[in-house]
C-alpha positions in Angstrom: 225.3 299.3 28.0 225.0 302.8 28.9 225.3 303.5 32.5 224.2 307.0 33.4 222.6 307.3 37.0 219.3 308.8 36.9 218.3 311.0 40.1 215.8 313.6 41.3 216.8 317.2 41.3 217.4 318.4 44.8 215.1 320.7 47.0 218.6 322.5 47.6 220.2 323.4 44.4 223.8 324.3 46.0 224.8 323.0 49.1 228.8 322.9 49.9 230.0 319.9 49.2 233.6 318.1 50.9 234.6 317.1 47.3 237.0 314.5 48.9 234.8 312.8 50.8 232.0 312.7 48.0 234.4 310.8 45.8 235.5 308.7 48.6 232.0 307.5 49.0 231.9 306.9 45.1 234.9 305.1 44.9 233.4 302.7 47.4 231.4 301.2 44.5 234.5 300.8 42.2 237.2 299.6 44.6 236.0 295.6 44.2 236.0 296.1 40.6 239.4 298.0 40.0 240.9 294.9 42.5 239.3 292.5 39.5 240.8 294.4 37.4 244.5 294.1 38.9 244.1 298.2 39.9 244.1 300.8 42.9 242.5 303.8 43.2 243.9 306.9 44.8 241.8 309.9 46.1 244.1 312.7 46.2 241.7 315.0 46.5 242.7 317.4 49.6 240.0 316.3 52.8 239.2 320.2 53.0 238.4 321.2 49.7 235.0 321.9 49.4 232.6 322.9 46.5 229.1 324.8 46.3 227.2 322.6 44.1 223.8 321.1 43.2 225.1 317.7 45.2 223.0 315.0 43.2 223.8 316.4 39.5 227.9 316.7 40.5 227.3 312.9 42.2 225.9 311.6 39.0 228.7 313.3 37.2 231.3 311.4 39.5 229.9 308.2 39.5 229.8 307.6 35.6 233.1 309.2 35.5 234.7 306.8 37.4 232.4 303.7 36.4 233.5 304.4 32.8 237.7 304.8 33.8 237.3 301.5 36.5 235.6 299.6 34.5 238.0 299.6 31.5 241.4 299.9 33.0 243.7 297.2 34.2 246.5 296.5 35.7 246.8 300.1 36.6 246.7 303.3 39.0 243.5 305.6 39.1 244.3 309.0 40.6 241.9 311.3 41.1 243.3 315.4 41.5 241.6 318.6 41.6 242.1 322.2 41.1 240.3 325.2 41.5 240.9 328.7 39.1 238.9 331.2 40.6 235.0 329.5 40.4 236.2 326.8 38.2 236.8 323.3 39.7 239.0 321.0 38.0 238.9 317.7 38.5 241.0 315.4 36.7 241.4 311.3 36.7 244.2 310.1 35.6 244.8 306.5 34.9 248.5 304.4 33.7 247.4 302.3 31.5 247.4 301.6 27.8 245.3 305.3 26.7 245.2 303.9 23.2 243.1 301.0 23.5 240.5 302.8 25.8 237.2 304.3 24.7 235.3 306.1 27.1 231.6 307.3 26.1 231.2 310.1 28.1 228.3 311.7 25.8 225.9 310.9 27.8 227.4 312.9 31.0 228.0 315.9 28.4 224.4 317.6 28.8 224.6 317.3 33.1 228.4 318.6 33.1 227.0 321.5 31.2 224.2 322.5 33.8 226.4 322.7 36.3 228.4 325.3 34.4 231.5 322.6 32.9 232.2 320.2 30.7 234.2 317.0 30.1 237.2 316.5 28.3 240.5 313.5 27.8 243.5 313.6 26.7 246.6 311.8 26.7 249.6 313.1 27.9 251.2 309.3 26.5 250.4 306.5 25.2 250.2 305.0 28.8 248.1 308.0 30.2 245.0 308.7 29.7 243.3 311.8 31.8 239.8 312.4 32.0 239.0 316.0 33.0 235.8 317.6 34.7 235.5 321.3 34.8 232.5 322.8 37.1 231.6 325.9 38.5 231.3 326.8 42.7 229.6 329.2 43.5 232.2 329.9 46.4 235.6 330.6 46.3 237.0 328.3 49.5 239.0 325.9 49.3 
């Protein structure tokens, strides 16, 4: 079952964005499921670092993202780290567990990564780490 959030575009296009706190409210939703799953999640994401984004394309973006890592990792850690080179955001989750026997079908989250001037990536650094990665433009620079 495919899970991609559908939304309405925003009257605002770009708004800035505490990226911490966004994920914090969309790990909200996973936290019950990653404790079923033997996991924790970890935001690492600095409380300050803010983004200049359309807010409801980069929500949908984080929401599948991290329903698709929660919902097929066990008995692990979920840490979620971000970068920014120049415009480009990074955002990267990482999880511990066993990379090989995961498949995440992040396809569908391909098209909406790509409007907001990114894309989607994995790769393992292991075979017990998998890392998901989520480039996007800001339109601002601060951090």
């Amino acid at each position: 079952m495919k899970n991609v959030l559908l939304f309405e575009p925003s009257g605002k296009p770009e708004e800035t964005i505490p990226l911490a706190c966004m994920i914090g409210q969309q790990l909200q939703w996973f936290q019950p499921q990653a404790v079923k799953n033997n996991s924790f999640i970890i935001n690492d994401v600095p409380t300050d670092f803010k983004v200049t984004a359309n807010k409801n394309l980069l929500a949908v973006v984080i929401y599948n993202l991290f329903d698709s890592i929660v919902r097929k990792t066990s008995n692990s850690c979920i840490r979620a780290t971000v970068n920014r080179f120049g415009s480009t955001v990074l955002l990267r989750v990482t999880n511990a567990a066993d990379a090989y026997q995961q498949i995440f079908d992040l396809n569908d989250l391909a098209p909406i990564a790509k409007q907001l001037g990114g894309w989607i990536t994995t790769s393992k650094a292991s075979p017990k780490n998998l890392t998901v990665a989520f480039s996007f433009q800001s339109a601002d620079n601060a951090a």
